[in-house]
MARBA-3410 file (N, C-alpha, C, O; in Angstrom, 1 decimal):
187
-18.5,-53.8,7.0,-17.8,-52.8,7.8,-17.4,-53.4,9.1,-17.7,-54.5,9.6 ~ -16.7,-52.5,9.6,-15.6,-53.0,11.1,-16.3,-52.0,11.8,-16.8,-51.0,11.3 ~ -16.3,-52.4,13.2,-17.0,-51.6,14.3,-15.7,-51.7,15.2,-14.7,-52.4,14.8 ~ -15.8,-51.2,16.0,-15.6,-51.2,17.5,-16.6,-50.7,18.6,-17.3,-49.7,18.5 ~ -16.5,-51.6,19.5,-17.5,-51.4,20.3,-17.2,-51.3,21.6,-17.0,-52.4,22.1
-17.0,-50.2,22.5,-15.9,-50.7,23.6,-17.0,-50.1,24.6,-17.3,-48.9,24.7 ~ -17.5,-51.7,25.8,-17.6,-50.4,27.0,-16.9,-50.5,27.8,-16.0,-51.2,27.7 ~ -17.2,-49.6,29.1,-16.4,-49.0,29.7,-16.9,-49.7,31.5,-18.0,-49.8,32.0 ~ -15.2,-50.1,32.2,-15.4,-50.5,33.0,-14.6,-50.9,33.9,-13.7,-51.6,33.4 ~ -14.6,-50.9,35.1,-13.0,-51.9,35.9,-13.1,-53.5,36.0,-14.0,-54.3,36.5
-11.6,-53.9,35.3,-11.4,-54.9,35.8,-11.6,-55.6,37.3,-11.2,-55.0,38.3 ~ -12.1,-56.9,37.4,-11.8,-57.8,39.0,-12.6,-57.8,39.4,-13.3,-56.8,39.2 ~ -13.2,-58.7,40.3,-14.5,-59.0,40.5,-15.0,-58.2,41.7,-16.0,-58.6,42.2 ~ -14.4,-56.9,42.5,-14.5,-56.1,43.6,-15.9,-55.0,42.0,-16.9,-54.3,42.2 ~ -15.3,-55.5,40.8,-16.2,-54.1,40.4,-17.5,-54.8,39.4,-18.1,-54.1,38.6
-17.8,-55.9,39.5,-18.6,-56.9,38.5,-19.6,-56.2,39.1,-19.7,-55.7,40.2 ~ -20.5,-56.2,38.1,-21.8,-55.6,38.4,-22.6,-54.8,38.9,-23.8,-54.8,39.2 ~ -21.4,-53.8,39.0,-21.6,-52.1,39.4,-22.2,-51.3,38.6,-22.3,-51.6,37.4 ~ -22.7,-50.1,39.0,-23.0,-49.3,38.1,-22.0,-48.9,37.3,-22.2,-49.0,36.1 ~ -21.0,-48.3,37.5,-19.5,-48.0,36.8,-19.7,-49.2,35.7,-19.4,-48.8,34.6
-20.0,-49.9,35.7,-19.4,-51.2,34.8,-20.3,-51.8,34.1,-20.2,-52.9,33.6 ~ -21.4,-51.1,33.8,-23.0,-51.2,33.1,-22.3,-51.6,31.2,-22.6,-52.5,30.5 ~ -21.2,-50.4,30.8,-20.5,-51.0,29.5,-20.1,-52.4,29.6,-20.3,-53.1,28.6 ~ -19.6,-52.7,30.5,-19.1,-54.6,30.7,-20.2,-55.4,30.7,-20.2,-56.6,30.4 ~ -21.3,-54.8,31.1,-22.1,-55.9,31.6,-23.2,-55.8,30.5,-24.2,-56.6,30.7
-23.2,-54.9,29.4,-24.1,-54.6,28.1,-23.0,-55.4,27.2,-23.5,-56.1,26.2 ~ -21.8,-55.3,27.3,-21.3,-56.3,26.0,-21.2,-57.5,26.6,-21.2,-58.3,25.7 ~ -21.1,-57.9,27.4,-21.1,-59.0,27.9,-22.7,-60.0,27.7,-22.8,-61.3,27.5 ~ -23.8,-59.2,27.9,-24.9,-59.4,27.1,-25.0,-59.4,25.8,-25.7,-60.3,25.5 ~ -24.6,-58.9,24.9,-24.6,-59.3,23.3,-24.0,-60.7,23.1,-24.4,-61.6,22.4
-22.5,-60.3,24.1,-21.6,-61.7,23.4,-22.6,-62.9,24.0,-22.5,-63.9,23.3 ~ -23.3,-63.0,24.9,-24.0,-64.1,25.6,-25.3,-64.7,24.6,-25.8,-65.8,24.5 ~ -25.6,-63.8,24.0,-27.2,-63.5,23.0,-26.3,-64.4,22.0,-26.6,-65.6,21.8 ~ -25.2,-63.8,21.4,-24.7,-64.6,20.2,-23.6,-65.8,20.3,-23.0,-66.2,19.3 ~ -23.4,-66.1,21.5,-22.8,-67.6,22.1,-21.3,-67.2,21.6,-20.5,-67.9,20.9
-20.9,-65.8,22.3,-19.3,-66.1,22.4,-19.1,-65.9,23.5,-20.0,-65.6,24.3 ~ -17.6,-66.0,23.7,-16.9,-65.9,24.8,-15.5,-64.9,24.6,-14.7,-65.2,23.7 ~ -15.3,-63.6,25.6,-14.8,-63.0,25.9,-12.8,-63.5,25.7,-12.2,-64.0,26.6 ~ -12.3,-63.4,24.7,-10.9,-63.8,24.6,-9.8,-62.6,25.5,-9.9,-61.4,25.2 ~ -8.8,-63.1,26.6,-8.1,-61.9,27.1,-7.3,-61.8,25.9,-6.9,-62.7,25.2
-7.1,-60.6,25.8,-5.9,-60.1,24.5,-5.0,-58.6,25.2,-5.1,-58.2,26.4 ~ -4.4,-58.2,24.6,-3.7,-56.8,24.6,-4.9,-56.2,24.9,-6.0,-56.4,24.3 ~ -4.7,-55.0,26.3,-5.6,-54.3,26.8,-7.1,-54.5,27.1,-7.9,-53.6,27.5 ~ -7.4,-55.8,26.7,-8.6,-55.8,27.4,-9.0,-57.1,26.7,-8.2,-57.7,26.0 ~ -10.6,-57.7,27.0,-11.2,-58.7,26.2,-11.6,-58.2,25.1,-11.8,-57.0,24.8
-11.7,-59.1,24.5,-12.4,-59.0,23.0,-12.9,-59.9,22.4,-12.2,-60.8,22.0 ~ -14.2,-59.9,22.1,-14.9,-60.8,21.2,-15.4,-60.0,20.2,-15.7,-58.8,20.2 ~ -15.3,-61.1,19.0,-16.0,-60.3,17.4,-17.3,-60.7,16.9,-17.3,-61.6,16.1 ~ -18.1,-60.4,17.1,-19.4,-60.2,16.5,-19.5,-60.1,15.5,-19.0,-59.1,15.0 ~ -20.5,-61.1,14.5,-21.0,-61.1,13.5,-22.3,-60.5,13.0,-23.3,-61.1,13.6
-22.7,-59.7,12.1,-24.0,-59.2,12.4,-23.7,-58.3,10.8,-23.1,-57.3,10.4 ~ -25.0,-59.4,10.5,-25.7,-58.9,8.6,-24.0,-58.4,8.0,-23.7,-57.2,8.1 ~ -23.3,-59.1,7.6,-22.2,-58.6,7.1,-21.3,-58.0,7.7,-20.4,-57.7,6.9 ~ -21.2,-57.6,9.0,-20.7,-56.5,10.1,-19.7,-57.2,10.7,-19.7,-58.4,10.9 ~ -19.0,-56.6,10.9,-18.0,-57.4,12.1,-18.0,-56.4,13.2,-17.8,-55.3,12.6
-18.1,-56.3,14.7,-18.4,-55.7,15.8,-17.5,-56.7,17.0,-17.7,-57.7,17.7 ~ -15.9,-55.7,16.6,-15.2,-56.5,18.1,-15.8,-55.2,19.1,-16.0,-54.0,18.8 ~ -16.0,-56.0,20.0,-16.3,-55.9,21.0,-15.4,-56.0,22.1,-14.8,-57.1,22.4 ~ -15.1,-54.6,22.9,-13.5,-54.6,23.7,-14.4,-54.1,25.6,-15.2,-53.3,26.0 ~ -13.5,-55.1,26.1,-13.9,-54.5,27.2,-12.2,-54.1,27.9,-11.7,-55.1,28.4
-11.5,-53.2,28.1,-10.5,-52.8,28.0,-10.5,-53.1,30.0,-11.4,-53.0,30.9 ~ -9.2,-53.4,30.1,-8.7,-54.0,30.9,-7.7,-53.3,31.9,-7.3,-53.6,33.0 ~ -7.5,-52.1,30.9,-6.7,-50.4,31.5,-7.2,-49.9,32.9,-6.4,-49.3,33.6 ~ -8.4,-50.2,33.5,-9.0,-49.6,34.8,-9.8,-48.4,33.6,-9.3,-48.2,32.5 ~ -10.7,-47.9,34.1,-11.6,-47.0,33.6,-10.6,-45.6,33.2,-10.6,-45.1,32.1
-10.0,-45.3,34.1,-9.0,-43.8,34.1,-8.1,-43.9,32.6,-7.8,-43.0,31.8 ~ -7.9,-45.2,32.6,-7.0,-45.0,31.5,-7.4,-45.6,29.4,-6.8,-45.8,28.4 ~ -9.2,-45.6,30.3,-9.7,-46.5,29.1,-9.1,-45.9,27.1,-9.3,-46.3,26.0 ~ -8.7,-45.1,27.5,-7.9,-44.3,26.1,-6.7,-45.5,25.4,-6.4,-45.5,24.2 ~ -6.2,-46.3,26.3,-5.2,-47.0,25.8,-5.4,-47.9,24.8,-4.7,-48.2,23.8
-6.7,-48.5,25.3,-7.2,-49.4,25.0,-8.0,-49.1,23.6,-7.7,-49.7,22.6 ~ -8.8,-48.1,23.7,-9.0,-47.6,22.3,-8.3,-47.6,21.4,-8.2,-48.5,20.6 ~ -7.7,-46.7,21.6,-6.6,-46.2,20.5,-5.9,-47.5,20.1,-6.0,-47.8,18.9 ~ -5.1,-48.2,21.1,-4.8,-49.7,20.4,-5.3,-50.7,19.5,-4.7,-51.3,18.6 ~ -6.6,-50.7,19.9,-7.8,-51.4,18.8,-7.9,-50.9,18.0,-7.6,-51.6,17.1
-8.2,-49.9,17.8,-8.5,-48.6,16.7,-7.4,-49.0,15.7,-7.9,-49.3,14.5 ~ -6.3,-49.0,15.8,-4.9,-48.8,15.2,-5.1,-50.5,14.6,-5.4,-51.0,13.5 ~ -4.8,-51.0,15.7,-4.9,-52.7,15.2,-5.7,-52.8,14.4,-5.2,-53.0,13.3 ~ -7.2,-52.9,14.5,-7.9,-53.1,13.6,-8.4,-52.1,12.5,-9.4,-52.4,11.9 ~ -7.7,-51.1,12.3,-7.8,-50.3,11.4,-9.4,-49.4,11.2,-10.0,-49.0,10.2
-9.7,-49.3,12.2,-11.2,-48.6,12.6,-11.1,-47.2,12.6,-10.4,-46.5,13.4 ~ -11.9,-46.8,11.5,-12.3,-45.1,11.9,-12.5,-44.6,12.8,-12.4,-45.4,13.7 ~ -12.9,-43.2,13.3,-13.1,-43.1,14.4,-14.9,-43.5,14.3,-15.5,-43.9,15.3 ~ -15.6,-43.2,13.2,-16.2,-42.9,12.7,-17.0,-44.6,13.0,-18.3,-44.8,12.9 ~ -16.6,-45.1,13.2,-17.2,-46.8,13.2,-16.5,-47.4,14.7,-16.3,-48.6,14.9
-16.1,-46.3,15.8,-16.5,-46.6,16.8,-17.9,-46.1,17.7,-18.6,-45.1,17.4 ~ -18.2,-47.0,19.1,-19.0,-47.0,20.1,-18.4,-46.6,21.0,-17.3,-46.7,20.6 ~ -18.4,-46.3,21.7,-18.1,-46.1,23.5,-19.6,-46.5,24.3,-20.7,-45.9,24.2 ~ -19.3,-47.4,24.9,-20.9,-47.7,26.4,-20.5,-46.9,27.5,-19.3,-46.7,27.8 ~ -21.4,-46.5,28.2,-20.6,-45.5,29.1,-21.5,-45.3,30.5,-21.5,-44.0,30.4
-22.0,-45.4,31.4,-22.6,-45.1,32.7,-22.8,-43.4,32.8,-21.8,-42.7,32.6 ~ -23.8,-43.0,32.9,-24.0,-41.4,33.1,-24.6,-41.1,34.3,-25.7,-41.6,34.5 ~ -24.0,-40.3,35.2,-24.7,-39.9,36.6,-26.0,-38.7,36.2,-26.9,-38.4,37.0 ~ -25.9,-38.2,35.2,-27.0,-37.0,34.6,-27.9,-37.1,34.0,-28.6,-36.2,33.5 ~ -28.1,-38.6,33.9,-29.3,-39.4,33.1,-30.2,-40.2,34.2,-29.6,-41.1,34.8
-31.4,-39.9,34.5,-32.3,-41.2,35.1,-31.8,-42.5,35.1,-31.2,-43.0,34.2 ~ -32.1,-43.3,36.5,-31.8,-44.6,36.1,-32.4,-45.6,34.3,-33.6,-45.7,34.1 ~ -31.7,-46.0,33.7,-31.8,-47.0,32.9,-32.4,-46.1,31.3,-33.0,-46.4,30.3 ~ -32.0,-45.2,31.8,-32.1,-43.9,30.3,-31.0,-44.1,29.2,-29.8,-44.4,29.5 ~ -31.3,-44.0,28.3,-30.0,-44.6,27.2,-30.5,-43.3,26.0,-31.5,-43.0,25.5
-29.0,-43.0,25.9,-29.3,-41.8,25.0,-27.7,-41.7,24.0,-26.6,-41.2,24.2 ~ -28.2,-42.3,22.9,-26.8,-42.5,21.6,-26.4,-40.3,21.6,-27.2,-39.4,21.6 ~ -25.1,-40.6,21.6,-24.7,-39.1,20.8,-23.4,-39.0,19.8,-22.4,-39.4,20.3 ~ -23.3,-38.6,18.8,-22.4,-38.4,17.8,-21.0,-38.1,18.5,-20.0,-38.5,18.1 ~ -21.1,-37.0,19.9,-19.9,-36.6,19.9,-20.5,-35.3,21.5,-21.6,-34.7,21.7
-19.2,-35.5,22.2,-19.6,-34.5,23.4,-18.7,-34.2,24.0,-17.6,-34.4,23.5 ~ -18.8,-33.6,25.4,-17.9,-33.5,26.1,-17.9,-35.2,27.7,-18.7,-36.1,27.9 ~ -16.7,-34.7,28.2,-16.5,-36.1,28.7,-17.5,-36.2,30.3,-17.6,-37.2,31.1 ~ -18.0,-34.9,30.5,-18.9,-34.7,31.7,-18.7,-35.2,33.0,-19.5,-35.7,33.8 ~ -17.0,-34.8,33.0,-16.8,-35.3,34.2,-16.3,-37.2,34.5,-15.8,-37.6,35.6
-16.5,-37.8,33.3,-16.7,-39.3,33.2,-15.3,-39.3,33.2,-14.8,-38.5,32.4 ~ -14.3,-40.1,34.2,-12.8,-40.1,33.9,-12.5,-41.0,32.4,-11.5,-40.9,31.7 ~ -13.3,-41.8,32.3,-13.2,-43.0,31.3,-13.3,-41.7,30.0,-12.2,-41.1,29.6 ~ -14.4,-41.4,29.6,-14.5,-40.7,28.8,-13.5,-39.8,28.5,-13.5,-39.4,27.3 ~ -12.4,-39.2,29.6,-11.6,-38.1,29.7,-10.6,-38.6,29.1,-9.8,-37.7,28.8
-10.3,-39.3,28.9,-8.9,-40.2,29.0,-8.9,-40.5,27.2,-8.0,-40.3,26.3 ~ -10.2,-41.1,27.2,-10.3,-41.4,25.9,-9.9,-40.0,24.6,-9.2,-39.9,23.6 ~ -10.8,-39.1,25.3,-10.8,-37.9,24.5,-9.3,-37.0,24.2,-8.9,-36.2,23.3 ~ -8.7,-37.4,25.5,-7.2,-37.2,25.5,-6.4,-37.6,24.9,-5.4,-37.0,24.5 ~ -6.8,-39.3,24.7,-6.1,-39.9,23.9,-5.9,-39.7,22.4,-4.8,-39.7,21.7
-7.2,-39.7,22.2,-7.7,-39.8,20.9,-7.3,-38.2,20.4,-7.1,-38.1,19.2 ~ -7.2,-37.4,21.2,-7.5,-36.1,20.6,-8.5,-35.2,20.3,-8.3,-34.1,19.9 ~ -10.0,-35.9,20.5,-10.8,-34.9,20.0,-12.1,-36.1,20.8,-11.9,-37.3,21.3 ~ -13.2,-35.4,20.9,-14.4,-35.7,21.6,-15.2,-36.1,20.6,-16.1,-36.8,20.9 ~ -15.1,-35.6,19.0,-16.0,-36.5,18.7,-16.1,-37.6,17.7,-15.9,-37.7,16.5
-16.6,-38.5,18.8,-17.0,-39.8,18.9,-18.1,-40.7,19.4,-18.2,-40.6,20.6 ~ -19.0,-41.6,19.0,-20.3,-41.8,19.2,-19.7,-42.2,20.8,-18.5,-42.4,21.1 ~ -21.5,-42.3,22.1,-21.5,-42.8,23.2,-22.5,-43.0,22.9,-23.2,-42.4,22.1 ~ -22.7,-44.3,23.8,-24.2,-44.5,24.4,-24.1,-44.7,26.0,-23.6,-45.5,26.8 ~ -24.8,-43.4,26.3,-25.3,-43.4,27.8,-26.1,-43.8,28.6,-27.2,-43.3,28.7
-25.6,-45.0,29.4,-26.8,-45.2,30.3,-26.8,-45.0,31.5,-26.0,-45.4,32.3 ~ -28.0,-44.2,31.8,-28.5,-43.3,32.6,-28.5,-44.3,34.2,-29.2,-45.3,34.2 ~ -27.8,-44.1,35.1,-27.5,-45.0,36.7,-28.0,-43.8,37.1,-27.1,-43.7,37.9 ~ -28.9,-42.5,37.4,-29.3,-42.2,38.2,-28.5,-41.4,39.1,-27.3,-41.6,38.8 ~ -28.5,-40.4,40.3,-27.7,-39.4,40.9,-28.1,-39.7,42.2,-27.3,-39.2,43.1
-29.0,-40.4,42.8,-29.3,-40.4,44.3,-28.2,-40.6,45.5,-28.5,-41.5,46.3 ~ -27.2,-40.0,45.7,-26.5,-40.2,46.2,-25.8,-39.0,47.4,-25.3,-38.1,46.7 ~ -25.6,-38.8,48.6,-25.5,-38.2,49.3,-24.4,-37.4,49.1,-23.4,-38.2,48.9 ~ -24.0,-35.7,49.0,-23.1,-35.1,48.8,-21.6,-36.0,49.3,-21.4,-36.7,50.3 ~ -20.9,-35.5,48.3,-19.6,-36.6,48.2,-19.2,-37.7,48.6,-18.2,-38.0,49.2
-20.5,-38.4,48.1,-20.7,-40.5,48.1,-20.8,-40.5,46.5,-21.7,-41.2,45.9 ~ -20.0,-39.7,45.9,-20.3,-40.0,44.4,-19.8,-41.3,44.0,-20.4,-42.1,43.3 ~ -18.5,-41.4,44.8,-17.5,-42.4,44.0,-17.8,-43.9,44.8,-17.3,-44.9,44.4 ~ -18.8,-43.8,45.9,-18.9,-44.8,46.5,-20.4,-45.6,45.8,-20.6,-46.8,45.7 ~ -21.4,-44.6,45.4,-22.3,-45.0,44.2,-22.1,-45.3,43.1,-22.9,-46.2,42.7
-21.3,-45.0,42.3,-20.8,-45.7,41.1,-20.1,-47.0,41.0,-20.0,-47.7,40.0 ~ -19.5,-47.1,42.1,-18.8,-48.5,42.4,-19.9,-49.5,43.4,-19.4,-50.5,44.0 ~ -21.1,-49.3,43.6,-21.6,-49.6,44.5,-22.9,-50.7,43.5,-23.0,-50.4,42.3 ~ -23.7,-51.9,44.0,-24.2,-52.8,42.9,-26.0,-51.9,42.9,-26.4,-51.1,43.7 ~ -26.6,-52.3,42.0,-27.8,-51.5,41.6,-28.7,-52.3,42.9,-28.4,-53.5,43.3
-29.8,-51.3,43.6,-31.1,-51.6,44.6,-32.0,-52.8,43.5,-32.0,-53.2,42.4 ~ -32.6,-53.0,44.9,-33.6,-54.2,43.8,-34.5,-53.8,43.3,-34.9,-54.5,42.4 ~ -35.3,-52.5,43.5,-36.0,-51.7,41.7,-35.3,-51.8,40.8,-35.6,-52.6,40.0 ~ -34.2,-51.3,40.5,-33.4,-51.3,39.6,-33.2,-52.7,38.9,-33.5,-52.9,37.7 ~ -32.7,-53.5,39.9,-32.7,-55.0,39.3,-33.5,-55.5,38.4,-33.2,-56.2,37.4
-34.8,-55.1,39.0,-35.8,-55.8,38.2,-36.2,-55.2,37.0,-37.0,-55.9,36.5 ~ -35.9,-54.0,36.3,-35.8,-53.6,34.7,-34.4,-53.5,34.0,-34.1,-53.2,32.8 ~ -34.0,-53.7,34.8,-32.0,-53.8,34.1,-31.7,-54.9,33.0,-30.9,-54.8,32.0 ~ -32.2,-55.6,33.2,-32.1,-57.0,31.9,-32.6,-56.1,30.6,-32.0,-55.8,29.6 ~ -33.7,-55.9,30.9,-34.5,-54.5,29.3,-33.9,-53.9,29.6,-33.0,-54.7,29.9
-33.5,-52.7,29.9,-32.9,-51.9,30.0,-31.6,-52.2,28.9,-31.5,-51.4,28.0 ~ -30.7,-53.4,29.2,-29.7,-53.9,28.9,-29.7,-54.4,27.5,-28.9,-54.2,26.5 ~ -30.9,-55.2,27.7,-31.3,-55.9,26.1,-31.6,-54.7,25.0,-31.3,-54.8,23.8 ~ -32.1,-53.4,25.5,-32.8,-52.5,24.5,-31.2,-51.7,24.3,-30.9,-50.9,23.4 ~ -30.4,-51.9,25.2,-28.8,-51.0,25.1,-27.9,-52.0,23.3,-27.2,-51.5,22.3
-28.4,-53.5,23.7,-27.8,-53.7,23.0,-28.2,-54.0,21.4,-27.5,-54.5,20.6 ~ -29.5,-53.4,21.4,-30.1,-53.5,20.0,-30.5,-52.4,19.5,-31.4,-52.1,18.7 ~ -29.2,-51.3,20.4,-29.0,-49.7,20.1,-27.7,-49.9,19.4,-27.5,-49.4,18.3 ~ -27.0,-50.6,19.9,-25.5,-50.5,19.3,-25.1,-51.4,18.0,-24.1,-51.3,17.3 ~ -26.7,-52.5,18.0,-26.6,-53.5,16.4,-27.1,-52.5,15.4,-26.6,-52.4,14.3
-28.2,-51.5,15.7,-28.6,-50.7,14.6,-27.6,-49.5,14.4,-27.5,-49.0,13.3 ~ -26.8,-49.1,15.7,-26.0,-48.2,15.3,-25.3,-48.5,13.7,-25.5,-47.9,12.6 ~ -24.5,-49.6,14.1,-23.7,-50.8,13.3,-24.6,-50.8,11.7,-24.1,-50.8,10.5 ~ -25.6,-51.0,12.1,-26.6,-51.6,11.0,-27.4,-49.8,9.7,-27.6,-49.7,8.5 ~ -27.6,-49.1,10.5,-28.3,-47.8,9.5,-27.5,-47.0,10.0,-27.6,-46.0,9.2
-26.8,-46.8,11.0,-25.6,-45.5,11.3,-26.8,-45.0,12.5,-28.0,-45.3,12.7 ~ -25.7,-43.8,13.1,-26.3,-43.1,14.2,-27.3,-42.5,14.6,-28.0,-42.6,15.6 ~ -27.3,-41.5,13.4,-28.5,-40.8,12.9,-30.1,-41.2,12.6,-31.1,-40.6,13.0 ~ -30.0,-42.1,11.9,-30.9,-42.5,12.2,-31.4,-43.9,13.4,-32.4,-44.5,13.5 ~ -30.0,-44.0,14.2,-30.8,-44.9,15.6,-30.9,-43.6,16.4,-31.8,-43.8,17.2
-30.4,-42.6,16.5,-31.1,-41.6,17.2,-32.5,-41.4,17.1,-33.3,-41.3,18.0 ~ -32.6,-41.1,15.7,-34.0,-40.8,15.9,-35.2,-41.8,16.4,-36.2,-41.5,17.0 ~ -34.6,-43.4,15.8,-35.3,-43.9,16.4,-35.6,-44.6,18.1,-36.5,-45.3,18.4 ~ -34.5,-44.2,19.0,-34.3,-44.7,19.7,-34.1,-43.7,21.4,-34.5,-44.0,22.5 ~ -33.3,-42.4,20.8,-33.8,-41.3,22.0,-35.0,-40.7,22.3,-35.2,-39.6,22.9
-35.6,-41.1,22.0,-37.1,-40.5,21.9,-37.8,-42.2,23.3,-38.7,-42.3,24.1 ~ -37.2,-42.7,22.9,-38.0,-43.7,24.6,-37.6,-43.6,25.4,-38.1,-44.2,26.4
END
């Protein structure tokens, strides 16, 4: 089977390793685990992942976050992907820091990335995996926290945090959702 795997995040190195950009920096960890490298293409990078029979491109879309819908939908079409055999990675302000929680289908909660997609696509449901950056931030410094790089607690469980994101999205791939839900929202 064919995946798509897209996270979510801004291009240029003003946004490398932000919380916003936690999708970039989780596929960017798989492709590194399995020795690829990120090819620029139409709307964003992409590398293809191989895994037990699977193929998992891997898109980090290149649209800016607001418009990450384009980029979907493009891949989707190109490579002939269900909706049903995509991912979305995604940063959540309503989750604990480094909380990761898979869902079949939702609303876009405010996430512009998410909004855009749902717009595009037409319909909300679609798998995410959320990971949880945490809310500490002073009434309207929202947008300056999400663009802002993680404290040094944070630092120091973010690699796990990261590594356990990405062997959420091989079993997605590997037994389907349902059952990586059960096995995996529960930690």
């Amino acid at each position: 089977m064919h995946y798509l795997i897209v996270g979510l995040g801004n291009i240029g190195p003003n946004y490398q390793h932000t919380r916003h950009n936690i999708g970039f920096d989780i596929l960017d960890n798989l492709a590194i685990d399995a020795g690829l490298t990120f090819t620029d293409r139409r709307y964003g990078a992409v590398a293809d992942l191989k895994l037990k029979g699977h193929v998992l491109t891997l898109l980090k879309p290149s649209t800016f976050m607001n418009l990450s819908g384009h980029a979907v939908r493009y891949w989707m079409q190109a490579e002939k992907i269900p909706i049903e055999q995509m991912l979305v990675v995604v940063d959540d302000l309503a989750l604990p820091f480094g909380t990761l929680r898979l869902r079949p289908a939702g609303s876009d909660a405010g996430h512009n990335g998410l909004k855009h997609i749902q717009e595009t696509l037409g319909t909300q449901d679609y798998a995410r995996l959320r990971f949880g950056i945490g809310n500490d931030y002073p009434k309207g410094r929202q947008v300056d926290y999400v663009l802002a790089g993680w404290t040094p607690e944070q630092l120091e469980t973010l690699p796990e945090r990261i590594d356990l994101a990405g062997k959420i999205i091989q079993q997605f791939c590997l037994t389907g959702i349902q059952r990586t839900m059960n096995e995996f929202n529960k930690r």
